[in-house]
C-alpha positions in Angstrom: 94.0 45.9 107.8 97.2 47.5 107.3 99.8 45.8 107.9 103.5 47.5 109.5 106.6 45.4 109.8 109.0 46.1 112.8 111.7 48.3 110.8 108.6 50.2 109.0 107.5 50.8 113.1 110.7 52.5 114.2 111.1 54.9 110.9 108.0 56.3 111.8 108.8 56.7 115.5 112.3 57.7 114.5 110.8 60.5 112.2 107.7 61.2 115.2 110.3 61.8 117.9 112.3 64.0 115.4 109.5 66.1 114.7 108.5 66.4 118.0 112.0 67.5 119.6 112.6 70.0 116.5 109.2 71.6 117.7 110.0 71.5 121.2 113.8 73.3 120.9 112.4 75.6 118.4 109.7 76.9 120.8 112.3 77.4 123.7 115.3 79.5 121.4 115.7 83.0 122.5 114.2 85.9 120.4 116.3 86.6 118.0 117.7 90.6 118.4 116.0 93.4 116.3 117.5 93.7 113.2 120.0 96.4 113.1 120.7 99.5 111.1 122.7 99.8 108.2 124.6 103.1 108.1 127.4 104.9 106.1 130.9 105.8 107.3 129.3 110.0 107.8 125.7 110.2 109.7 123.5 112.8 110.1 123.2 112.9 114.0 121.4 115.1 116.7 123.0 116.0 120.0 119.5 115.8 122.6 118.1 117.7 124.3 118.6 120.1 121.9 118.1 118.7 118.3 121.4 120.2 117.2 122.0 118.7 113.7 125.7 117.8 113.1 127.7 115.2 111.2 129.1 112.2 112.8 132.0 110.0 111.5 131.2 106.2 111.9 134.6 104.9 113.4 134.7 100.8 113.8 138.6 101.2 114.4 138.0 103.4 117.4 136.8 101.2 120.3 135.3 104.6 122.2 134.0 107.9 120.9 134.9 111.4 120.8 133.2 115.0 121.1 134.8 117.9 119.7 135.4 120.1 123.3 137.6 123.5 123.1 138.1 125.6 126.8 137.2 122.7 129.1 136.6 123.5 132.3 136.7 121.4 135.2 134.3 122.1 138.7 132.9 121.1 141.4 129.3 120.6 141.6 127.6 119.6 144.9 130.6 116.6 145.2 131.0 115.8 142.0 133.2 116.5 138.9 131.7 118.0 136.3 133.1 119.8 133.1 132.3 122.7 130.7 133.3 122.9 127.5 132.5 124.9 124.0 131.9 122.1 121.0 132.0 123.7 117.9 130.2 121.8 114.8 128.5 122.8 111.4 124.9 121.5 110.5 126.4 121.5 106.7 129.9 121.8 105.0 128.9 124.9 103.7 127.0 126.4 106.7 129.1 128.3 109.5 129.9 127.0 112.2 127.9 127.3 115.3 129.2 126.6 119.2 127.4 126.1 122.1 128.3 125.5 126.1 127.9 122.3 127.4 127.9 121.5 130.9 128.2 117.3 131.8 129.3 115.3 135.0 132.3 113.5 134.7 131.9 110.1 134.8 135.8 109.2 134.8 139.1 109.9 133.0 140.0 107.3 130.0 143.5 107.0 128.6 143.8 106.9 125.4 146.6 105.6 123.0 147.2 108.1 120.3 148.3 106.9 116.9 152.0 108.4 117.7 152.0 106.1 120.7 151.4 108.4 123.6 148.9 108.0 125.8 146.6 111.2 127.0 143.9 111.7 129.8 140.4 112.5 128.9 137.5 113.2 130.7 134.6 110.9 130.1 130.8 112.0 129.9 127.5 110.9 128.7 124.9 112.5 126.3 121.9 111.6 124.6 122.2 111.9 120.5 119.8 111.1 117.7 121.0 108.6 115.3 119.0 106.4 112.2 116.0 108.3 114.3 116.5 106.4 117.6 117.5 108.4 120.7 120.8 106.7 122.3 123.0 107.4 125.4 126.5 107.7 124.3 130.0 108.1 126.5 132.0 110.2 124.5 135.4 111.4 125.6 136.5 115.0 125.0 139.1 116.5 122.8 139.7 119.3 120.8 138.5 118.0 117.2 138.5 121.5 115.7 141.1 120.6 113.1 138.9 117.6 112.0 136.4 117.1 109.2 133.4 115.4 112.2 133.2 116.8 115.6 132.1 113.7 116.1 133.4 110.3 116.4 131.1 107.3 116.9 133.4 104.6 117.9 132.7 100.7 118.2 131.4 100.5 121.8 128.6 103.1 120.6 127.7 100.7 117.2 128.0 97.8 118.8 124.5 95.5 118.7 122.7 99.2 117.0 124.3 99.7 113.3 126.5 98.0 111.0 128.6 100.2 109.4 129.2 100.6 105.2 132.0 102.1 104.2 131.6 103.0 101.3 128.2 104.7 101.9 127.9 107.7 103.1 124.3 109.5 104.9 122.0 106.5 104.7 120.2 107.2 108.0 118.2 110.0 109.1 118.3 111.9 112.2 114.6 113.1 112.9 113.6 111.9 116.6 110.7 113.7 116.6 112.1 116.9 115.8 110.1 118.6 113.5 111.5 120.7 110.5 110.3 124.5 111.2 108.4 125.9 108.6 109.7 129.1 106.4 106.8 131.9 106.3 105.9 133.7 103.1 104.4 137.1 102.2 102.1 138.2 100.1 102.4 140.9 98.0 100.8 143.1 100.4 103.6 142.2 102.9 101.1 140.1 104.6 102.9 136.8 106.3 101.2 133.4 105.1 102.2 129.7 106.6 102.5 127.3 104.0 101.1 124.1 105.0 
């Protein structure tokens, strides 16, 4: 027969009950949040529905972000405020640029502090863009950001809990959502068209 003094007794239970609580806490903590994305201070991004491919600057010392907007517009639609506006972007540096209208309700106006220290209204709206190939809602407030590098700035409200941001990377995320590359035909010589597969 084994033989346990009184001090040997409570180590054990001491170590037991350690065990048992450890378990217990362990099995009632939270789940932990999905690991997030690790993306450079330019991203490839899409503006949805469209799958328009355009570069985004990654801005963690801008709380809110920006959309490139020239000839805005304001209206009335049924009783609500809604704007039109042009956004001008490139898919490339080297490509042209390309525009297209953009109709949005207005979901308020935001006054922002420029650097100079004057403050200026902008409209606020929300859009659906593709970024490190996960479709996100965005509020974005308007200005003209023609005489900019990005027509779009991704500020911290939109990284927050998504992406961390490197910068001294640059394009480490894709932009695909589902949108699939189209296909260039070729001929033959006989001026036949053949899809490559």
């Amino acid at each position: 027969m084994i033989k346990i003094n009184r001090g040997q007794f409570c180590f054990f239970l001491l170590v037991t009950l350690l065990i048992v609580s450890d378990t217990v806490s362990s099995s009632e903590k939270t789940d932990l949040p999905k690991p997030q994305h690790i993306l450079g201070w330019v991203e490839p991004m899409r503006l949805e529905p469209w799958g328009l491919k355009m570069r985004a600057r990654l801005d963690t010392g801008a709380n809110t972000s920006s959309m490139s907007a020239r000839d805005t517009q304001f209206f009335k639609k049924g009783n609500k405020d809604w704007v039109r506006f042009i956004l001008d972007f490139r898919t490339d540096k080297d490509k042209p640029h390309r525009t297209i209208e953009i109709e949005r309700p207005v979901l308020r106006t935001l006054k922002i502090k420029r650097h100079n220290g004057i403050s200026q209204e902008r409209p606020v709206i929300t859009m659906d863009i593709c970024i490190a190939n996960e479709v996100r809602n965005v509020e974005f407030n308007l200005i003209d950001r023609r005489a900019l590098n990005y027509p779009i700035l991704l500020g911290r409200k939109a990284l927050a809990g998504f992406a961390l941001v490197d910068s001294g990377q640059a394009y480490l995320g894709k932009a695909d959502c589902g949108h699939v590359k189209k296909k260039k035909k070729k001929s033959d010589p006989l001026g036949e068209p053949v899809i490559s597969e």
